[in-house]
C-alpha positions as CSV (number, residue, x, y, z in Angstrom):
1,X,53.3,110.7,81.8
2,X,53.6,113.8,83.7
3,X,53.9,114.4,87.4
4,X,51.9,116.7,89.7
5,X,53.5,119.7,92.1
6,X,53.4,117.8,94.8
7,X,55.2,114.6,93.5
8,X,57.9,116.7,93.0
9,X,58.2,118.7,96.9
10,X,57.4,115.2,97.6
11,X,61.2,113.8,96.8
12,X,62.6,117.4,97.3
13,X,61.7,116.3,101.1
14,X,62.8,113.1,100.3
15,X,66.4,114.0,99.1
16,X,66.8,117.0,102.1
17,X,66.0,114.3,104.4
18,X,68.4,112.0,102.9
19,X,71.2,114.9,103.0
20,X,70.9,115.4,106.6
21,X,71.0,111.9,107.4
22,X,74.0,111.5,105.6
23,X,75.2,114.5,107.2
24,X,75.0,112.7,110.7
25,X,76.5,109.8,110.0
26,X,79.8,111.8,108.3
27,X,82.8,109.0,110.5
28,X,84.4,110.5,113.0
29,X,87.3,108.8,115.1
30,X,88.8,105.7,114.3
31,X,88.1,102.7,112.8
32,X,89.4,99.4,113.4
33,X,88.4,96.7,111.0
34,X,90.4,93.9,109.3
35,X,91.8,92.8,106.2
36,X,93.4,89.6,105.6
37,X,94.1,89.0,109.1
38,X,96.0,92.1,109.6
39,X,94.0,94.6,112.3
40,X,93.5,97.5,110.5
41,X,93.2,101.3,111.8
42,X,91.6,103.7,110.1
43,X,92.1,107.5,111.4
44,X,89.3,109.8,110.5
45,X,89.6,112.5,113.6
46,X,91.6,112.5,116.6
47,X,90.5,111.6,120.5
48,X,91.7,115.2,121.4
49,X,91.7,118.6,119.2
50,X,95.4,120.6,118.9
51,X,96.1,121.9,122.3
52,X,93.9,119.6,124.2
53,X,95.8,116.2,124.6
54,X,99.8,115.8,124.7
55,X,102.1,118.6,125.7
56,X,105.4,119.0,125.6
57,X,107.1,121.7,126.9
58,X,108.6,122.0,130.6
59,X,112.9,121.7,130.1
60,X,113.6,119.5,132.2
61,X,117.2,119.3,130.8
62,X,120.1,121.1,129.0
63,X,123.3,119.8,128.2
64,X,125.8,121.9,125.4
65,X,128.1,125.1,125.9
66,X,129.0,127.3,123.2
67,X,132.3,128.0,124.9
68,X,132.4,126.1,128.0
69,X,135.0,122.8,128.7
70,X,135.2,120.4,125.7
71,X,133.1,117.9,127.8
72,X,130.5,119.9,127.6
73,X,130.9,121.0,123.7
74,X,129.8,119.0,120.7
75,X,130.5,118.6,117.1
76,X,128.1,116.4,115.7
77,X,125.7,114.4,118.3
78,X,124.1,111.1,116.4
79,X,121.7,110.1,119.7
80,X,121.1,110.8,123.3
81,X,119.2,108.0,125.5
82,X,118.1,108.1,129.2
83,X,119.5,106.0,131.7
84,X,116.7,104.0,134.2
85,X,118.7,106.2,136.8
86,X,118.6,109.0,135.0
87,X,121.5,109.7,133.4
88,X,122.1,110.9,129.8
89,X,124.5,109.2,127.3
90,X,125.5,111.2,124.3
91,X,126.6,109.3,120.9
92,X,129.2,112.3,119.3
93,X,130.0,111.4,116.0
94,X,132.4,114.5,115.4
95,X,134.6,112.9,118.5
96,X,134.2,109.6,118.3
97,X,133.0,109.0,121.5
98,X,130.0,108.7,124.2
99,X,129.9,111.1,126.7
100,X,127.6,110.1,130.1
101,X,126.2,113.0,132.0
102,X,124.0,112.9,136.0
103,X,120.4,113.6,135.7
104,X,121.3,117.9,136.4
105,X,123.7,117.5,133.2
106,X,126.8,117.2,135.0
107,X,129.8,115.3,132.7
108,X,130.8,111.8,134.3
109,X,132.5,109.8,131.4
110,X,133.7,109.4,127.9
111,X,134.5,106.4,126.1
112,X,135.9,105.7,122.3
113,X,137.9,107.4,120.1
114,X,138.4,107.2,116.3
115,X,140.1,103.7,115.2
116,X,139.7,100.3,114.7
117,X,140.1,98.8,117.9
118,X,137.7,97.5,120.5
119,X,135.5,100.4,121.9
120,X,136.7,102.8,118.9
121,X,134.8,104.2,116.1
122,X,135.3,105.1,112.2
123,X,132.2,106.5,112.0
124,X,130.1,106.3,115.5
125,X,126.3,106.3,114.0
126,X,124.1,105.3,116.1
127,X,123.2,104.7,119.9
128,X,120.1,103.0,121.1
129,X,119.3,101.7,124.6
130,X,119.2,97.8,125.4
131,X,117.2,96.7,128.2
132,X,119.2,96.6,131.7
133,X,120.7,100.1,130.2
134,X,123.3,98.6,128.2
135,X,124.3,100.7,125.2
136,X,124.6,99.4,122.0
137,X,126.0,101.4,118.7
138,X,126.6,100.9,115.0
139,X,129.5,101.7,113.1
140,X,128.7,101.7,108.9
141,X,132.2,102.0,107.8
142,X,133.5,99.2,110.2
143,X,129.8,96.8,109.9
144,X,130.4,96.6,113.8
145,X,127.6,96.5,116.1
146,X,129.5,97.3,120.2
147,X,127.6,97.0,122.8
148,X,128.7,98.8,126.2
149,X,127.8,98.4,129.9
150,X,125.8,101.5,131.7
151,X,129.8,102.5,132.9
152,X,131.1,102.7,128.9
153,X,133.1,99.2,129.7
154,X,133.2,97.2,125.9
155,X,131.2,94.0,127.0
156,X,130.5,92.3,123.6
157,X,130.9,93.0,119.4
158,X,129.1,92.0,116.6
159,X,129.1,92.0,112.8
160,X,126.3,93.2,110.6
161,X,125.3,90.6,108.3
162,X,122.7,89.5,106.9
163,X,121.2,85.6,107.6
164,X,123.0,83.2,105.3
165,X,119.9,82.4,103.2
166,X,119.7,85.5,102.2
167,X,121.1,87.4,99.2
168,X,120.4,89.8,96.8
169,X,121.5,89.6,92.9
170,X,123.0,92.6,92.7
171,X,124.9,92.7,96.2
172,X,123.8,93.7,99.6
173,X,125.6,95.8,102.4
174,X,124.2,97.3,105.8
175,X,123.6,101.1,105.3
176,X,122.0,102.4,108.7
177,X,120.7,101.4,112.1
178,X,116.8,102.0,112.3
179,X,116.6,101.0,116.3
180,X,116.3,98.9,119.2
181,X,113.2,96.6,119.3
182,X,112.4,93.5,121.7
183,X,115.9,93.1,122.4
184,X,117.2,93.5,118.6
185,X,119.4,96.1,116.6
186,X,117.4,96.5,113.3
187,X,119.5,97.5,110.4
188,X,119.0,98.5,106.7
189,X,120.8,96.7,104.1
190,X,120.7,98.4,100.5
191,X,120.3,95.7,97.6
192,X,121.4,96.5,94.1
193,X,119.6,94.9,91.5
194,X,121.0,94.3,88.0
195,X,117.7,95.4,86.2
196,X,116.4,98.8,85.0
197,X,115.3,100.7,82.8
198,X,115.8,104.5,82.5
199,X,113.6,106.9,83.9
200,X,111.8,107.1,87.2
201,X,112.3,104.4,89.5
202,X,112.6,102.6,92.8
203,X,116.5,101.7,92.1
204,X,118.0,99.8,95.4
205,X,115.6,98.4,97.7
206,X,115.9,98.1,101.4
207,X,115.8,95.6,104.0
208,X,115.4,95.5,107.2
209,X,117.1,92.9,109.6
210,X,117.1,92.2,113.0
211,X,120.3,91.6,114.8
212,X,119.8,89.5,118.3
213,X,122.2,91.7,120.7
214,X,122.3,88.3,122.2
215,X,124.0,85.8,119.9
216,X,124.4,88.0,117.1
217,X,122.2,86.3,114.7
218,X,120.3,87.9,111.9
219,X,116.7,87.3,110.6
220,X,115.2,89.5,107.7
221,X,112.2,91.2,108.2
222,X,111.2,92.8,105.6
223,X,111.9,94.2,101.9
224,X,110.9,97.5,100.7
225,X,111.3,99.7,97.5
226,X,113.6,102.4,98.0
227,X,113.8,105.8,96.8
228,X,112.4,107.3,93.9
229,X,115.3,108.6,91.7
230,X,116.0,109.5,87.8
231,X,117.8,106.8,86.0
232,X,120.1,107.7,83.2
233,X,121.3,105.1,81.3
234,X,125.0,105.3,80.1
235,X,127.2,104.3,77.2
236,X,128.6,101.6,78.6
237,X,125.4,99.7,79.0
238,X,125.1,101.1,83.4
239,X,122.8,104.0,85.1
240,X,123.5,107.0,86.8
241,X,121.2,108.2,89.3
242,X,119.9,111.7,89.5
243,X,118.2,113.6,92.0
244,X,114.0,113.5,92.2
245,X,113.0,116.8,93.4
246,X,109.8,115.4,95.7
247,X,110.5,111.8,95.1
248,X,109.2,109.3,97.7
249,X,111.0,106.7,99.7
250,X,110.5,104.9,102.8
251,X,111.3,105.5,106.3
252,X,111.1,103.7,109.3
253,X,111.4,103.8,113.4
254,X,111.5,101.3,116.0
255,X,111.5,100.8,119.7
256,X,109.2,98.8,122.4
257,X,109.2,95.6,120.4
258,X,107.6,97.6,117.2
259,X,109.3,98.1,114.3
260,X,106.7,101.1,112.1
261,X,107.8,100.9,108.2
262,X,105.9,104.3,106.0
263,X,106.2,105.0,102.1
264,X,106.3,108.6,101.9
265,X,103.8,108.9,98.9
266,X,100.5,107.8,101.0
267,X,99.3,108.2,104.7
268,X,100.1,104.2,105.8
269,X,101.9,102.7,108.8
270,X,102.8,99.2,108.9
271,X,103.8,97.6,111.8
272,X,105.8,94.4,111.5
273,X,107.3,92.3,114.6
274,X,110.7,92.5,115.2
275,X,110.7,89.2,115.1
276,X,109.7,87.9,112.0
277,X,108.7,90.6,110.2
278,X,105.3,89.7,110.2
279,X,103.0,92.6,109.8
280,X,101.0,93.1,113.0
281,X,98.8,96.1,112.1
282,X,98.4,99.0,109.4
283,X,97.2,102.6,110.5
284,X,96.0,104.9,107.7
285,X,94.4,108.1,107.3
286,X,93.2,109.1,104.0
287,X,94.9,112.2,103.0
288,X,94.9,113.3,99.5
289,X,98.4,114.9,98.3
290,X,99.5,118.5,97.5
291,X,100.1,119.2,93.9
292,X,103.6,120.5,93.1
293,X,103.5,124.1,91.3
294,X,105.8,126.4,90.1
295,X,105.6,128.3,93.3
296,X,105.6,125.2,95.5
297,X,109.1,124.5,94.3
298,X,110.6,127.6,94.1
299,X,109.1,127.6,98.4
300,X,111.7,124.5,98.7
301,X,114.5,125.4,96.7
302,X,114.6,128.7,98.7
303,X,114.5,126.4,102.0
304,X,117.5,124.0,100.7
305,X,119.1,127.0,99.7
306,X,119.2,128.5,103.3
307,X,120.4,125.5,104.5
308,X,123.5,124.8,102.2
309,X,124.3,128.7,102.1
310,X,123.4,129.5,105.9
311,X,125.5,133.0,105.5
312,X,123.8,134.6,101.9
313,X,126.3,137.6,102.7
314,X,129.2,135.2,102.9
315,X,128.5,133.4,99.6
316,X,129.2,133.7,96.3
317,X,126.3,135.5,94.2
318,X,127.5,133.5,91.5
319,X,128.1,130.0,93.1
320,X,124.3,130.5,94.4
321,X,123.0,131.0,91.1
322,X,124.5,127.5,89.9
323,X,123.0,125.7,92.8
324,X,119.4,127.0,91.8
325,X,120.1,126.0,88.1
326,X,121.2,122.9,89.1
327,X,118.0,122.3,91.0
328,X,115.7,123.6,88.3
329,X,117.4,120.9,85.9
330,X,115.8,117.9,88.4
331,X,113.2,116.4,87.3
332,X,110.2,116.6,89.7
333,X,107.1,114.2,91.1
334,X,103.7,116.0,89.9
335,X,103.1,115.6,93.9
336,X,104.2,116.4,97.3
337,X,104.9,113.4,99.5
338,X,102.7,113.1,102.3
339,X,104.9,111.7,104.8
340,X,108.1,112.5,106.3
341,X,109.1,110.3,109.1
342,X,107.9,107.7,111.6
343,X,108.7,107.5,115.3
344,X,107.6,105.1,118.4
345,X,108.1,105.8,121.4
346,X,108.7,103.7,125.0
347,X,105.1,102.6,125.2
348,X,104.8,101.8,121.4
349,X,102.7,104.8,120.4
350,X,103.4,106.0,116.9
351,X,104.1,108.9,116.1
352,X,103.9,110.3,112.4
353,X,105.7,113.4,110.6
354,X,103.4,114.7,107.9
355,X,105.4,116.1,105.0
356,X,106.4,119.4,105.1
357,X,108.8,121.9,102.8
358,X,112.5,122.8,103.2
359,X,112.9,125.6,105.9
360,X,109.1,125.7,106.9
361,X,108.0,125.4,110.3
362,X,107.4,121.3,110.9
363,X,103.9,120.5,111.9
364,X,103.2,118.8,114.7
365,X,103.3,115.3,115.1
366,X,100.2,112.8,114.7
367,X,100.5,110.4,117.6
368,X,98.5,106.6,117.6
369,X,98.1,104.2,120.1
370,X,99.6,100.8,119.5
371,X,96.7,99.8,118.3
372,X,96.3,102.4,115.9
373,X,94.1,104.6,117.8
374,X,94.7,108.3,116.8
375,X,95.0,110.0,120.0
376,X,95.8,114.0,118.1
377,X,98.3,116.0,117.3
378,X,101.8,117.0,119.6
379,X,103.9,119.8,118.8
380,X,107.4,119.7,119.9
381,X,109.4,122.9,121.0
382,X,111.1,124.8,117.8
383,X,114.6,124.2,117.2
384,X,114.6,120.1,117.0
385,X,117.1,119.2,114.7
386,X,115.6,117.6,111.6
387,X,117.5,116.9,108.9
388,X,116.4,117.6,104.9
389,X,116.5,113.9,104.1
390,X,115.0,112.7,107.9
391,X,117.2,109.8,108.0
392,X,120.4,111.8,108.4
393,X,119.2,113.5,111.5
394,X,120.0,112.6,114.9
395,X,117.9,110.0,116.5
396,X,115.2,111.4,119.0
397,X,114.2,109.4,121.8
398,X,110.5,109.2,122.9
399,X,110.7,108.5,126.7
400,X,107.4,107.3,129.0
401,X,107.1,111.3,130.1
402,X,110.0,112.7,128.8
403,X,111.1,113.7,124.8
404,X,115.1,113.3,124.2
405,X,116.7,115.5,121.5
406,X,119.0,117.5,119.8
407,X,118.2,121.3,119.5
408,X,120.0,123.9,117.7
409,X,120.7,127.0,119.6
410,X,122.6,130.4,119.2
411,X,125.4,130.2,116.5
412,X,124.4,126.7,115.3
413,X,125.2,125.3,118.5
414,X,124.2,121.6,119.1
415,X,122.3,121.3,122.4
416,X,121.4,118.0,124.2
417,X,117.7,118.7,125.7
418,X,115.0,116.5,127.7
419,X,111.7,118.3,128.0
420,X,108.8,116.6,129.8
421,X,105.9,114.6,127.7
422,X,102.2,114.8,129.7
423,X,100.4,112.4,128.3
């Protein structure tokens, strides 16, 4: 059977038709559907284009002196929060101590030292903001949870434990405070596990646990593979673990009651109550990830090696060249990560880190509504400290109109700085 000319501009007309229509109805914004009975958010294009929605950019303070008084100086700042009246209080870990400063960034009081006693710190890692403006910090070496009046007066301690119906085969221990949420200090806990097989794997898992700054008592949350690494396995039977060049691993943030949870290999937030760690809503974009060449590589090993050899004049030529070859023994993921941290702020907004490569420029941050909404993009001032591995840089504080920081200055000196978020 054969078909005449105009059969045939007949369905051409057809299809173009059918193209355009399809063209039209291409998604666009954000769509909230459900799955399970979990509210899901799906991201297809932001509320506002770059430049058009959040800003952040006014100084509204500075505090840090590259020579000034010792009060003012600091060696290794974990946190800064804001006060309800305004004042600043500075976690140092390099001192030991927390320094309070006025709303102009005038010194007012210091409190710790390094020990064991009440009010001291072997390793001062964290400092988050409870509500009334009591202060509350972690110490990993010590498992102690302190939590301090607005003044710096000791008012209470706790230990970091997990709940007593909980346990892990391998063993379990708190690793690192995550942050404050509805009126709980959420911790991760590593867990061994006696099982594996060599190769690349997800070797310790994490959980989460909530600590009520209350009573002290603990209720896990959640449980989470960790990070990818390269499992050796040894003579005696055990593994060693070696590095994963691009390897993914989860992160997390928390504050305002919401406790955001991201695997670094796939655009997906997961937002579980601080409660009970029931998840209360997943935001997702579908973003595809970057394949890992030769060149892409060689881009981050040049990054990490500006970082661990900050002076190339200074360092050996040949103590450089072992670093590289070191690196270029890893084995690596065929992919970049997509992710590379998760924040929320006082109003429980959530704001995302995409992935980016040692020593480039950081893009800016995607920023959702608690509901998942993406509102667009918002690009911080340059010099925010972020570290390689996100979860060993200080803790940034996301204010109702304000963004609380560390910046790096002139000489590697650590500044303290509040610039103003319009939202």
């Amino acid at each position: 059977m054969s078909c005449s000319p105009y059969f045939y501009r007949v369905l051409a007309a057809l299809l173009l038709t059918l193209a355009a229509c399809d063209t039209q109805s291409t998604p666009t914004g954000t769509f909230h559907t459900d799955s399970a009975g979990v509210p899901m958010a799906t991201a297809v294009t932001p509320l506002s284009l770059p430049g058009e929605g959040w800003t952040v950019d006014e100084l509204l303070a500075e505090i840090g002196s590259i020579d000034g008084p010792p009060e003012y100086q600091f060696a290794d700042v974990v946190a800064a929060v804001r006060l309800d009246n305004g004042n600043i209080v500075v976690a140092d870990r390099g001192t030991s101590e927390l320094r309070s400063y006025d709303a102009e960034g005038n010194f007012q009081w210091r409190a710790g030292r390094e020990g064991e006693g009440p009010g001291e710190f072997r390793r001062l890692d964290f400092l988050g903001r409870m509500a009334g403006d009591s202060l509350v910090t972690y110490d990993p070496m010590l498992l102690r949870i302190q939590v301090f009046s607005a003044a710096g007066q000791l008012s209470r301690t706790f230990r970091a434990e997990l709940p007593r119906d909980v346990g892990s085969p391998g063993g379990s221990a708190a690793d690192r405070a995550v942050g404050v949420a509805a009126g709980r200090l959420i911790i991760r806990f590593v867990e061994l596990d006696d099982e594996a097989t060599p190769g690349i794997a997800r070797w310790i898992d994490y959980r989460l646990v909530a600590l009520d700054l209350g009573d002290g008592s603990a209720t896990s949350l959640i449980v989470v593979d960790g990070e990818e690494v390269e499992l050796r396995g040894g003579d005696g039977g055990g593994y060693s673990e070696n590095y994963y060049v691009f390897g993914n691993m989860p992160e997390f943030g928390s504050a305002a009651g919401a406790v955001a949870v991201i695997d670094t290999e796939a655009y997906r937030v997961q937002l579980v109550s601080a409660l009970d760690g029931a998840t209360e809503r997943i935001i997702r974009r579908e973003v595809s990830p970057r394949a890992v060449t030769d060149a892409v590589f060689e881009a981050e090993l040049d990054g990490i090696v500006e970082m661990v050899f900050p002076d190339p004049d200074a360092a050996p030529a040949e103590e450089v060249d072992a670093f590289r070859r070191m690196w270029r023994g890893h084995a690596r993921a065929p992919v970049l990560p997509v992710l590379r941290s998760v924040h929320v702020d006082a109003q429980g907004s959530v704001w995302v880190a995409p992935f980016h490569l040692a020593g480039a420029d950081p893009p800016p941050f995607d920023v959702f509504a608690p509901d998942g909404t993406w509102f667009g993009t918002v690009a911080l001032p340059p010099g925010l400290v972020r570290a390689y591995i996100h979860y060993r840089s200080p803790y940034m504080e996301i204010g109702e109109d304000y963004v609380l920081g560390v910046w790096t200055g002139e000489l590697g000196v650590q500044y303290v700085r509040m610039y103003r978020l319009d939202r």
